[in-house]
C-alpha positions as MATLAB code, in Angstrom:
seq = 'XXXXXXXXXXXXXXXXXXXXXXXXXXXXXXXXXXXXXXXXXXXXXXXXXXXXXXXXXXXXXXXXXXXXXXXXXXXXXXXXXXXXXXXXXXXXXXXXXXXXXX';
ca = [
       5.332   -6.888    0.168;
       3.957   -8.481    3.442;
       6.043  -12.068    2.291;
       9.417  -10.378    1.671;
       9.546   -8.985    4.662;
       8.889  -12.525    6.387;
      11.193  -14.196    4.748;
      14.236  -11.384    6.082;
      12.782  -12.189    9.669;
      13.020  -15.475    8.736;
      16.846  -15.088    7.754;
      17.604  -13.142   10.710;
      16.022  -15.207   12.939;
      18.207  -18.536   12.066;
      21.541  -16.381   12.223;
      22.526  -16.774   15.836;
      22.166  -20.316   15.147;
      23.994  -20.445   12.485;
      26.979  -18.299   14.304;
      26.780  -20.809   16.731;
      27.433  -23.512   14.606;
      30.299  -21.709   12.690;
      32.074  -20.624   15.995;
      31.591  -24.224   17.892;
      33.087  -25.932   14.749;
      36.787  -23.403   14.625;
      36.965  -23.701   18.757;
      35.668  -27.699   18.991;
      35.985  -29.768   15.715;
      38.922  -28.291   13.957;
      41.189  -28.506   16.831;
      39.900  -31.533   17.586;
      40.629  -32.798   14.176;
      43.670  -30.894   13.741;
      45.035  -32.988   17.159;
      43.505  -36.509   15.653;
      45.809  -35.757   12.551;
      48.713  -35.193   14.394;
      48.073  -38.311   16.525;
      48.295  -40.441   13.290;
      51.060  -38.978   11.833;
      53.218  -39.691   15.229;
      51.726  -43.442   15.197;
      53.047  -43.967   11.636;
      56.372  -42.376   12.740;
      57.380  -44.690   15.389;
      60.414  -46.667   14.793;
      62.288  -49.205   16.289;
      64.512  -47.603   19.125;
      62.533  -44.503   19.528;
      61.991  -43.748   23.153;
      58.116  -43.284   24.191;
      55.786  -42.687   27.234;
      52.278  -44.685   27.380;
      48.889  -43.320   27.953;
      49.383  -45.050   31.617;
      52.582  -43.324   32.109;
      55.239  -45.898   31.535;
      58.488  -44.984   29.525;
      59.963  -47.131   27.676;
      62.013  -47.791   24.181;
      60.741  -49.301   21.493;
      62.016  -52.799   20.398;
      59.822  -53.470   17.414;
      56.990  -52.097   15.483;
      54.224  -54.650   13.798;
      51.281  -52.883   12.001;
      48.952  -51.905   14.855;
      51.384  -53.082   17.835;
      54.545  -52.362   19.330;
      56.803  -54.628   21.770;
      58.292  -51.887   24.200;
      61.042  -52.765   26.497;
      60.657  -51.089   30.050;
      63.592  -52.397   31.382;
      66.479  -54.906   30.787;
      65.024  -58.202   29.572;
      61.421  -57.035   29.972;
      59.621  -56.250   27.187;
      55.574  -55.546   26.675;
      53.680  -55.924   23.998;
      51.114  -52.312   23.303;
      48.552  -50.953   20.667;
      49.889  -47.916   18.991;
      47.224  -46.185   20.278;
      48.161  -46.402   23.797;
      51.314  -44.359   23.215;
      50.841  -41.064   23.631;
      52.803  -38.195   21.275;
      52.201  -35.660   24.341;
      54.713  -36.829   26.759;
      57.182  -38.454   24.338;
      60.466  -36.958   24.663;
      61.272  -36.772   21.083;
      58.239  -34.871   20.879;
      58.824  -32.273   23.554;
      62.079  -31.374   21.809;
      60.037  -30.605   18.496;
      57.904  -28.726   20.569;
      60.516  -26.519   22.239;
      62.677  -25.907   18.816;
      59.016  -24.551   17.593;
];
């Protein structure tokens, strides 16, 4: 009887761990992943004339789209040339509007 009752201690003993490994992944990795998603889906989205804020904080419109770049046109007759990933789907207008019909 002496080794069933050592391996329920031994159960027991590994739970808190293992509650600490279900709760960190619902409040750390799935949002995180959840976010990352979301992320992509705006970077696939973009299209030409769509107006967009950088990671650095510049606004702009968007004057063409290329498969991992953008040219983005800040003001009249000046245009810059980004990654995708330096746009950011936070601050973008279009998406603030989505937000706030949510």
């Amino acid at each position: 009887m002496a080794p069933a009752e050592g391996g329920e201690g031994g159960l027991m003993s590994f739970l808190p761990l293992i509650l600490i490994v279900v709760v960190f992944y619902f409040f750390m990795i799935r949002p995180q992943l959840k976010k990352q998603k979301e992320q992509k889906k705006f970077r696939e989205s973009l299209g030409k004339g769509d107006k967009v804020v950088t990671i650095g904080g510049m606004h702009g419109k968007i004057v063409e789209v290329k498969d991992t770049t953008v040219i983005l046109e800040v003001a009249n007759g000046v245009q810059i040339t980004l990654e995708k990933t330096a746009l950011s789907s936070d601050f973008t207008s279009g998406n603030q509007i989505q937000q706030n019909q949510k």
